[in-house]
C-alpha atoms as a printed R data frame, in Angstrom:
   type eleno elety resid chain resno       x       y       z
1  ATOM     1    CA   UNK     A     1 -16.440  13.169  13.083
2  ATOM     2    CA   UNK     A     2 -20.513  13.733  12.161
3  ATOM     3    CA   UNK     A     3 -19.988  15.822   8.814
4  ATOM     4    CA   UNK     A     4 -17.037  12.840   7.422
5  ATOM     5    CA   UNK     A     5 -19.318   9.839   8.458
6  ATOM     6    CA   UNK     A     6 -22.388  10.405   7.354
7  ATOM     7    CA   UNK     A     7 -22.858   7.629   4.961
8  ATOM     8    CA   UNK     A     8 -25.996   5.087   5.087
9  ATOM     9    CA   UNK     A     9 -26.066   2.003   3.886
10 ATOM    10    CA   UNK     A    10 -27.424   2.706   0.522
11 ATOM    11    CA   UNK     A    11 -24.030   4.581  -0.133
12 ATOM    12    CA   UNK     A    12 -21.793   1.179   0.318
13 ATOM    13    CA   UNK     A    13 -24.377  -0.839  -1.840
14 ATOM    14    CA   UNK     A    14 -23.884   1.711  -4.293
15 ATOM    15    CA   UNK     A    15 -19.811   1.216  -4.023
16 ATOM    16    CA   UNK     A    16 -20.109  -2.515  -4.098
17 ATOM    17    CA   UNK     A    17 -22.230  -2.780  -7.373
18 ATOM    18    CA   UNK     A    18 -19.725  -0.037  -8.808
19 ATOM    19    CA   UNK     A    19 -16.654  -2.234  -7.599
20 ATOM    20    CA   UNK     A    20 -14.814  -4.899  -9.932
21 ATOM    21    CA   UNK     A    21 -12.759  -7.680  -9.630
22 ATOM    22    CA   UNK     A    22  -8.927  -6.702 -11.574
23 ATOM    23    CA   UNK     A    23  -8.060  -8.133 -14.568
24 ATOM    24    CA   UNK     A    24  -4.906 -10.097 -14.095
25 ATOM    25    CA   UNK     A    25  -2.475  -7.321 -15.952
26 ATOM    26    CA   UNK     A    26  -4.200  -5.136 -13.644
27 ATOM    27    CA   UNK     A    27  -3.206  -7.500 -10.266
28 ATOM    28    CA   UNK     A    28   0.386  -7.842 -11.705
29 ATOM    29    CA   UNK     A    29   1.220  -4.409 -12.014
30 ATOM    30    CA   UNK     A    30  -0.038  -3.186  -8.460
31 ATOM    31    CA   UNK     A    31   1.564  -6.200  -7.363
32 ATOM    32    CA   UNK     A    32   4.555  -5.331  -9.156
33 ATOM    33    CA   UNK     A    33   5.045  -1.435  -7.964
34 ATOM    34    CA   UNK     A    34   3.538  -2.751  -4.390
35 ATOM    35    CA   UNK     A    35   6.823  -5.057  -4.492
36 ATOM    36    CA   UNK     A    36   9.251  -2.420  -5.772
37 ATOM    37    CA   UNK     A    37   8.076  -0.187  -2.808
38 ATOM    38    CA   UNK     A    38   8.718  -2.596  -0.466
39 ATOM    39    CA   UNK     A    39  12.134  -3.400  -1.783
40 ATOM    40    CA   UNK     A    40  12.883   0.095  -1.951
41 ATOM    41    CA   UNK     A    41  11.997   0.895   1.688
42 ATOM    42    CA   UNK     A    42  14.038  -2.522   2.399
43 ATOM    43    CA   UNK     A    43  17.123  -0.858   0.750
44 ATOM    44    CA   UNK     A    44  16.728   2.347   2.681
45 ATOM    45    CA   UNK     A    45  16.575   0.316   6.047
46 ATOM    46    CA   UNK     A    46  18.923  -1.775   5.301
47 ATOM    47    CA   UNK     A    47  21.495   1.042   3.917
48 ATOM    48    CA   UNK     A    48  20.701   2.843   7.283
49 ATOM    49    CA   UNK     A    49  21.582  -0.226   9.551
50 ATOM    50    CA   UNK     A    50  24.698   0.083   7.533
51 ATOM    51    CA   UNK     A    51  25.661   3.262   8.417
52 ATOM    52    CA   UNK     A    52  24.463   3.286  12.292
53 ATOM    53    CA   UNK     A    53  26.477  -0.045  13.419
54 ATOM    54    CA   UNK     A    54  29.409   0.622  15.328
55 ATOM    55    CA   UNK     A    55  32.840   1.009  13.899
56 ATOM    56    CA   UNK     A    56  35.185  -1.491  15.733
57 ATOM    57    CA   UNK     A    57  37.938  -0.122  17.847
């Protein structure tokens, strides 16, 4: 784990001051393609529900 984490704190400052806050086109399409992968992984689950209940007799 040494050679990956070797980061001081002068590293994260320099992230921070790099870092911005999204414009709001910018929030609404991650938001929008965060949704449509959770709807998609929904579908799947639910689809596979589906096809694993039991049949009745």
């Amino acid at each position: 784990m040494g050679k990956y984490f070797n980061l001081n704190v002068n590293d994260y400052i320099r992230v921070l001051k790099l870092a911005r806050t999204p414009t709001w086109e910018e929030f609404k399409q991650v938001a929008m393609i965060a949704g449509a992968g959770v709807l998609f992984v929904g579908i799947i689950g639910f689809l596979m529900f589906i096809a694993m209940r039991p049949l009745p007799p």
